[in-house]
FIDO-787920 format. One record per residue (C-alpha): residue number from 1; residue in three letters; z, y, x. Coordinates in Angstrom, 2 decimals. Example, Ala and Ser with C-alpha at 12.3 -4.5 7.8 and 13.67 -1.06 7.14 Angstrom:
FIDO-787920
> k, r, w, v, u
> 1, ala, 7.80, -4.50, 12.30
> 2, ser, 7.14, -1.06, 13.67
END
This chain:
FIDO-787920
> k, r, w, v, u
> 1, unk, 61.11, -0.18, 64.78
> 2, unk, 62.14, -2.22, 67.38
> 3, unk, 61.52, -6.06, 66.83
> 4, unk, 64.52, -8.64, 67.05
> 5, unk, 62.64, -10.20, 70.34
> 6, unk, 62.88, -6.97, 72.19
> 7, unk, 66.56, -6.47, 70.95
> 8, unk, 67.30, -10.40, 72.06
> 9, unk, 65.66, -9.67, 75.42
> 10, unk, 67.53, -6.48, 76.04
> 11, unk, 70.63, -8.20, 75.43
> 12, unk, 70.04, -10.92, 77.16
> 13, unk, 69.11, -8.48, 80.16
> 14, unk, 72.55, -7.41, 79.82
> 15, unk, 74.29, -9.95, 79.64
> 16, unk, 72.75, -11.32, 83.08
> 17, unk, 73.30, -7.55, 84.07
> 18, unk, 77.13, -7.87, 83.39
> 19, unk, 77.30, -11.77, 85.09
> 20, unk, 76.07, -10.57, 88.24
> 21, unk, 78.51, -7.17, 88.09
> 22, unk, 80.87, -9.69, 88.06
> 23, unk, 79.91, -12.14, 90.53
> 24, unk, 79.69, -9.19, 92.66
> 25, unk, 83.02, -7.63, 91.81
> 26, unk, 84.59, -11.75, 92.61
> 27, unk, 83.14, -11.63, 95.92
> 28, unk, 83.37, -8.23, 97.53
> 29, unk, 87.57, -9.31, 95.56
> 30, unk, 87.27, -12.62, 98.00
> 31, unk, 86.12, -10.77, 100.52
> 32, unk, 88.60, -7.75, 100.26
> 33, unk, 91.56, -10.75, 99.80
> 34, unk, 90.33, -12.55, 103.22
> 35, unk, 89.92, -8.83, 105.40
> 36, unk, 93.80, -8.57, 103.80
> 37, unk, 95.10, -12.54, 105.31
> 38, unk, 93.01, -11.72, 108.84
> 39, unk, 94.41, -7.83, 108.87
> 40, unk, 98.36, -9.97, 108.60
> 41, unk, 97.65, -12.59, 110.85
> 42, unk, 96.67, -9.62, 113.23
> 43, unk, 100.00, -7.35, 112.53
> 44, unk, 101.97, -11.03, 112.92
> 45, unk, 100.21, -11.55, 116.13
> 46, unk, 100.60, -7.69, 117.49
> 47, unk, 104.51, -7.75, 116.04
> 48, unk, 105.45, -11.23, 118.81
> 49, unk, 103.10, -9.25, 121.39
> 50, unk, 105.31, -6.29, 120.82
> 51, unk, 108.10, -8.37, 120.97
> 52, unk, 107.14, -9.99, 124.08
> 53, unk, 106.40, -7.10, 125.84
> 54, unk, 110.46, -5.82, 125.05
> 55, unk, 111.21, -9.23, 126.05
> 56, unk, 109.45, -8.51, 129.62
> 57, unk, 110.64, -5.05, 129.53
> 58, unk, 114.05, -6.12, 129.78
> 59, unk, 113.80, -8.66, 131.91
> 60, unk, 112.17, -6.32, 134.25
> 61, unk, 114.84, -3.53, 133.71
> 62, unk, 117.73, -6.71, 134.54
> 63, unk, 115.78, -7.29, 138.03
> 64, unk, 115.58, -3.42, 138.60
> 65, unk, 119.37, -2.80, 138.24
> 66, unk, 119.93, -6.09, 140.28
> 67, unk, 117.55, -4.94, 143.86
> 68, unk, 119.06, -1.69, 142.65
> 69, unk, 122.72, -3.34, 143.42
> 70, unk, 121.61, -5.54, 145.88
> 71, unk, 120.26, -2.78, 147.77
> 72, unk, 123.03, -0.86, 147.67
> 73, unk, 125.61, -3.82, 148.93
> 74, unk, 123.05, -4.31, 151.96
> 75, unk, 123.25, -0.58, 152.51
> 76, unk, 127.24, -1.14, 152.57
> 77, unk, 127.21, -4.01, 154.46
> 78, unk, 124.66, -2.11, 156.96
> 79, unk, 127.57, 0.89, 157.35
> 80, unk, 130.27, -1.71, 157.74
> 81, unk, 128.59, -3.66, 160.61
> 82, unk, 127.68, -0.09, 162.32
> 83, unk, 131.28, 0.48, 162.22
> 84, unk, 132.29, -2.76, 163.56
> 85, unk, 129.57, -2.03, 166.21
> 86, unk, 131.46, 1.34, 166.99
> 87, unk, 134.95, -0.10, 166.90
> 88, unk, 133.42, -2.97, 169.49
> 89, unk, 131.68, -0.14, 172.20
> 90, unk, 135.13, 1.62, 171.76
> 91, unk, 137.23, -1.41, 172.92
> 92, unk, 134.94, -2.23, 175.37
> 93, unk, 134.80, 1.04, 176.94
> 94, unk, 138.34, 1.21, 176.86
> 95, unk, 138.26, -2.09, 178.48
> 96, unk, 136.04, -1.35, 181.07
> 97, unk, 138.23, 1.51, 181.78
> 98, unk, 141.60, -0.22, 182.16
> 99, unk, 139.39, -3.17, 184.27
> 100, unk, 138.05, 0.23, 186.66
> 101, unk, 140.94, 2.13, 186.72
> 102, unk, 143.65, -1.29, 187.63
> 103, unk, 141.22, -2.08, 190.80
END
């Protein structure tokens, strides 16, 4: 037969059994709840760096399309003053030949 001391210290056994179970079960529940706050902050901090970086993105595909344009205009200019070049040699050949061919 088992005594009531035995029965009162196997409870009691238990019972500080069951309090640390639960201490345990609050902390790794405290610890689980902080991992979740830091794991947000984290997302909220990679979602602006995300959004950031389509920020730049954009910026940098503006200033693309702008030396693209730009590039192209000096290009145009560059024929036009060729041109003018041309059209200046012409007249001034012709020149020089009504100035040598008058004398």
């Amino acid at each position: 037969m088992i005594n009531k001391s035995a029965l009162a210290a196997l409870g009691l056994v238990l019972v500080v059994g069951a309090c640390a179970s639960n201490d345990s079960v609050q902390q790794a529940q405290s610890s689980a709840d902080a991992a979740k706050a830091q794991a947000q902050a984290a997302q909220s901090a990679a979602n602006q760096a995300m959004q950031a970086a389509q920020q730049a993105n954009q910026a940098a595909q503006a200033a693309n399309q702008s030396a693209q344009t730009a590039a192209a205009k000096a290009d145009k200019a560059d024929q036009d003053v060729q041109a003018l070049s041309q059209k200046v040699d012409q007249a001034f050949q012709k020149s020089l030949r009504k100035s040598g061919s008058s004398s």
